[in-house]
C-alpha positions as CSV (number, residue, x, y, z in Angstrom):
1,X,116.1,114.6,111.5
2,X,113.7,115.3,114.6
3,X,113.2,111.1,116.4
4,X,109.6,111.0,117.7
5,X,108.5,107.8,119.6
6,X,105.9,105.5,117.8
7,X,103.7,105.3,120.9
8,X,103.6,109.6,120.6
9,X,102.7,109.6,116.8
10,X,99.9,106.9,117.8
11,X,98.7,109.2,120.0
12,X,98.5,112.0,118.5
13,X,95.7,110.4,116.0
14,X,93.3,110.3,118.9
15,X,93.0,113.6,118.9
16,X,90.2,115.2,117.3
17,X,89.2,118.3,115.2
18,X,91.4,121.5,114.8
19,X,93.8,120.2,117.7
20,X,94.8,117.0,115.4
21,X,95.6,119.2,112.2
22,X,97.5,121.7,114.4
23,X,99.7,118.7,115.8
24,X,99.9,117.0,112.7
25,X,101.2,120.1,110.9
26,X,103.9,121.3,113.8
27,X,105.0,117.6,113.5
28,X,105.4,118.1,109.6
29,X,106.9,120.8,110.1
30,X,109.5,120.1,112.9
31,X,110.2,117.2,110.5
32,X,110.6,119.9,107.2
33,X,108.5,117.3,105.2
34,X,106.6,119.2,102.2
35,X,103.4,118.6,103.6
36,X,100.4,119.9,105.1
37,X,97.2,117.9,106.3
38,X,93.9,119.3,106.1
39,X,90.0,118.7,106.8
40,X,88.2,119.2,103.8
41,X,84.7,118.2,103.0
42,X,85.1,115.2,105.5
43,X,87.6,114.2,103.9
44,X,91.4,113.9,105.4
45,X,93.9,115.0,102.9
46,X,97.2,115.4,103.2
47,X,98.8,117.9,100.4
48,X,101.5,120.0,99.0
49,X,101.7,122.8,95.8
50,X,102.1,119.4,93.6
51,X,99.8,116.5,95.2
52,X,96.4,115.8,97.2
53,X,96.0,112.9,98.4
54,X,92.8,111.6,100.5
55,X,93.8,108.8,103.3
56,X,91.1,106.5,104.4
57,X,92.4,107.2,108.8
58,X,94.0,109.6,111.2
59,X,96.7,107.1,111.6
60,X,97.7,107.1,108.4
61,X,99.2,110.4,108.6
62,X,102.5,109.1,110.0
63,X,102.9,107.7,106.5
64,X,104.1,111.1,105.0
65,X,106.0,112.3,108.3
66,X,108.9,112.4,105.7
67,X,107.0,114.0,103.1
68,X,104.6,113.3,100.2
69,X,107.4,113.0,97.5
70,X,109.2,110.5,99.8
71,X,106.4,108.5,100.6
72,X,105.9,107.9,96.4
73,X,109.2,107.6,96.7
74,X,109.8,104.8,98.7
75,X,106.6,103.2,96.9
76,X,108.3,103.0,93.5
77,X,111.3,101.9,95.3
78,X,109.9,98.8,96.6
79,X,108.1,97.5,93.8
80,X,111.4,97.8,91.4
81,X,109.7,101.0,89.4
82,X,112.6,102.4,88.9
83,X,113.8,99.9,87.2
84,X,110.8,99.6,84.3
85,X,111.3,101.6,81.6
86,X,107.9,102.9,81.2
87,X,106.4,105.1,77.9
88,X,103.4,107.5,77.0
89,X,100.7,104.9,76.5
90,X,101.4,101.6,78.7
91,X,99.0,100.3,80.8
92,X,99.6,99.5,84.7
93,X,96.9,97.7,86.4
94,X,96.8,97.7,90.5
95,X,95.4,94.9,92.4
96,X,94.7,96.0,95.7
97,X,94.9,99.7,94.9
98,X,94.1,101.0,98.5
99,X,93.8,104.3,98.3
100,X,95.7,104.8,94.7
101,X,99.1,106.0,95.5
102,X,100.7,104.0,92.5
103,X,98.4,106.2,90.4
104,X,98.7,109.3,92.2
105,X,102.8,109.2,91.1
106,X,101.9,107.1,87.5
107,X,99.9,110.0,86.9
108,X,102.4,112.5,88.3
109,X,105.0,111.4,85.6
110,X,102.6,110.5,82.5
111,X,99.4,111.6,82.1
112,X,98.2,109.4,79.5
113,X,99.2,106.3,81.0
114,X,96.2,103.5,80.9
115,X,95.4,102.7,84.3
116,X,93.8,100.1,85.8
117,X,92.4,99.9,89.8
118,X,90.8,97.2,91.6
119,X,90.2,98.4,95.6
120,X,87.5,96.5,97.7
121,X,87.1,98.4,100.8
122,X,84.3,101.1,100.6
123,X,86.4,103.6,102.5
124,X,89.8,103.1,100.9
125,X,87.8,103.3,97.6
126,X,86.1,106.3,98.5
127,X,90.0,108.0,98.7
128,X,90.9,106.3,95.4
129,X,88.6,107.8,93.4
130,X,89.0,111.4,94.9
131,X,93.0,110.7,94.1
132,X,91.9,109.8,90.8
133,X,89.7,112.8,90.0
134,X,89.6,114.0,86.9
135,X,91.2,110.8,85.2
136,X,89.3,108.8,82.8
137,X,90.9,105.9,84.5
138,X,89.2,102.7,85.3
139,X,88.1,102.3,89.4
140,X,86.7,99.5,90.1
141,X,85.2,98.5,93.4
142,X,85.8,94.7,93.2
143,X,88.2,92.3,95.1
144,X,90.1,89.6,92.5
145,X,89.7,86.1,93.3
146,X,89.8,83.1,91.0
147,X,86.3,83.2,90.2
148,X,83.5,85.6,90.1
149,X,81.3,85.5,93.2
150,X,80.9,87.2,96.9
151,X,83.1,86.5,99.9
152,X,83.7,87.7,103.7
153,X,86.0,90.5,103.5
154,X,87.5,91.2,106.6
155,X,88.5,95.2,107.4
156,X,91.0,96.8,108.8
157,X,91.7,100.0,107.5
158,X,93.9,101.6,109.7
159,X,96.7,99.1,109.3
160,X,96.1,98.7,105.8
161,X,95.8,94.9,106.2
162,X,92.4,94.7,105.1
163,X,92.0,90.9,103.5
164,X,89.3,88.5,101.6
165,X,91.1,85.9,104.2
166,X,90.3,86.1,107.9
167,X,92.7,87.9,109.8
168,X,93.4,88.6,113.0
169,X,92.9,92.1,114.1
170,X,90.2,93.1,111.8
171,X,87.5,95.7,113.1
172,X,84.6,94.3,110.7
173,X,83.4,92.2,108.4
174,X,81.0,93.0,105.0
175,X,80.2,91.3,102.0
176,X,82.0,92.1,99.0
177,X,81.5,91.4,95.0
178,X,84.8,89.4,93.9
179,X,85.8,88.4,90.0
180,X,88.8,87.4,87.9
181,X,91.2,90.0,86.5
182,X,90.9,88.1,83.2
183,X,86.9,89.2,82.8
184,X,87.4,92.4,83.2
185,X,90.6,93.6,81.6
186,X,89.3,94.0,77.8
187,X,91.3,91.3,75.1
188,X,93.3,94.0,73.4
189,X,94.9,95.7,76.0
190,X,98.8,95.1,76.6
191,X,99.9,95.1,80.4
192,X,103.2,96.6,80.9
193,X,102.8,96.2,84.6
194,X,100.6,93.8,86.9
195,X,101.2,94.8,90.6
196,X,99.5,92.6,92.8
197,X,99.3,92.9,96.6
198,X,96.5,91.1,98.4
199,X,97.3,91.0,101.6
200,X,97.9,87.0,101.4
201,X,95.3,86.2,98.4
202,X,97.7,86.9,95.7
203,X,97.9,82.9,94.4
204,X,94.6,83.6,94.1
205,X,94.5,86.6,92.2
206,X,97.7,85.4,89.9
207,X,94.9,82.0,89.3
208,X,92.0,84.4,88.1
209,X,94.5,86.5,85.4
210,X,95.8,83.3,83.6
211,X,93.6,84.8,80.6
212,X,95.9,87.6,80.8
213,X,99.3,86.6,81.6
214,X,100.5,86.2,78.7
215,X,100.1,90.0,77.9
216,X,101.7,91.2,80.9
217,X,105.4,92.2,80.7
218,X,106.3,92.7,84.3
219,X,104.7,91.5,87.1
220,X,105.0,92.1,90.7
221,X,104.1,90.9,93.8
222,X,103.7,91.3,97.7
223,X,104.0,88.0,99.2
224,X,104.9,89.0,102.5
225,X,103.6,86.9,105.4
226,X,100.0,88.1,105.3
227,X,97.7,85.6,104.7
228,X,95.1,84.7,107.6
229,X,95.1,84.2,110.6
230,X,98.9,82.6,110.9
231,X,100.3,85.3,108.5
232,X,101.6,83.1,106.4
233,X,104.2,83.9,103.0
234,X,102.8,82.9,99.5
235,X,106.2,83.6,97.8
236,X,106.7,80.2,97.1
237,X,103.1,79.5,96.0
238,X,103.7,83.0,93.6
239,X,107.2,81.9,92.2
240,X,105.9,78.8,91.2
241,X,102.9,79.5,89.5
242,X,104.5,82.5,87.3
243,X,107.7,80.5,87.0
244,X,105.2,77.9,84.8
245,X,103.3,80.7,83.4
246,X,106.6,81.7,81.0
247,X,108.0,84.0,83.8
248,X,111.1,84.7,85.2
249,X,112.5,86.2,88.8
250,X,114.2,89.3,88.3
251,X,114.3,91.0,91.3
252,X,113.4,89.9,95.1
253,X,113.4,92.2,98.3
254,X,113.0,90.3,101.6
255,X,113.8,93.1,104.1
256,X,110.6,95.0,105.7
257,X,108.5,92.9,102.8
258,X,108.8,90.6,100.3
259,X,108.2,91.5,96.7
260,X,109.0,89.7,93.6
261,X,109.8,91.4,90.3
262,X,108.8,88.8,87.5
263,X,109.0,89.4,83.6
264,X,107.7,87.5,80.7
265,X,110.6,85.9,78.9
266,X,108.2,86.1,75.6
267,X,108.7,90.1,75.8
């Protein structure tokens, strides 16, 4: 496989226009992944025969310089996927959706899967619901907190760090509509899947589902040092609180990340 230097590939998404795409595909090429990128409707998508899939910055390209089916790939690897025995109707519901990958390859492998997607950002949502058209999924432009108000929410899109807790390198700051998972997600519905990643505010998001938890068979978590300004780890604050909520550890990966597979001994 081709090497090409980080400071190169960040370079290469300065460029502008038709001279990006050209260097963006003779990169995806040279690297044989089975992707193209394209300018469509102002929108940046990066696609294949099988997939298109809006992302929210030029930068974000480097993402797929292995491919589209390796980048889904390596998703479902890190959050233990694999390992869930999933069937026709269960419901997954994505807390911190970004731009809905986890539902671009749910969706890939069963169509009539519930799912559920909770995305802040106004940019990153914008790409979630073009990855999502034609589901009758439910989108929902909200952040999840442990109560229902509005907060700061600080962006940075093209890092994918964006966070309702002040971080460093952020390029702006808006005003967003927060609420607990537990008032949305209707009484009836059985989780087989919560996936939370919040870029540091998942203790609060695990607070606001407590209605919820209970229904939930798997659970898993991001806790990697990402909250505010010191980039702190809330894997102890997440094993804790789940570990009391009738949970158990079942799976940890502390390499790149840190993500925690929980599931509810009741199940």
């Amino acid at each position: 496989m081709v090497k090409i230097k980080v400071w190169f590939l960040e370079l290469v998404a300065r460029l502008n226009g038709p001279l990006f795409i050209l260097v963006v595909n003779f990169i995806y090429k040279l690297r044989r992944a089975d992707c193209s990128i394209k300018f469509s409707e102002g929108r940046l998508i990066v696609y294949n025969v099988k997939y298109e899939i809006c992302i929210v910055s030029k930068l974000r390209y480097i993402r797929y310089l292995y491919g589209i089916e390796q980048a889904l790939s390596s998703l479902t690897k890190n959050y233990f996927l694999n390992s869930i025995e999933f069937k026709e109707d269960d419901v997954i519901i994505d807390c911190g959706a970004n731009i809905g990958e986890l539902g671009v390859w749910i969706k890939s492998k069963n169509r009539k899967a519930g799912y559920y997607a909770f995305e802040p950002s106004p940019k990153e949502f914008a790409c979630l619901n073009y990855n999502l058209k034609g589901s009758t999924d439910n989108v929902y432009s909200l952040g999840l907190w442990n109560e229902r108000t509005t907060l700061k929410f600080y962006v940075a899109s093209d890092t994918a760090d964006s966070s309702l807790i002040e971080i460093q390198n952020f390029t702006n700051v808006i005003e967003v509509d927060v609420t607990r998972l537990d008032m949305v997600i209707p009484a009836e519905v059985r989780i087989k899947l919560l996936k939370v990643e919040a870029e540091g505010a998942e203790p609060e998001v695990l607070m606001g589902s407590t209605g919820l938890l209970s229904r939930c068979e798997y659970i898993v978590v991001d806790s990697s040092p990402e909250r505010g300004i010191n980039q702190e780890e809330t894997t102890i604050d997440v094993i804790n609180f789940l570990l009391a909520n009738n949970f158990t550890l079942i799976n940890m990966n502390h390499k790149s990340r840190v993500i925690c597979l929980f599931r509810n001994k009741a199940f």
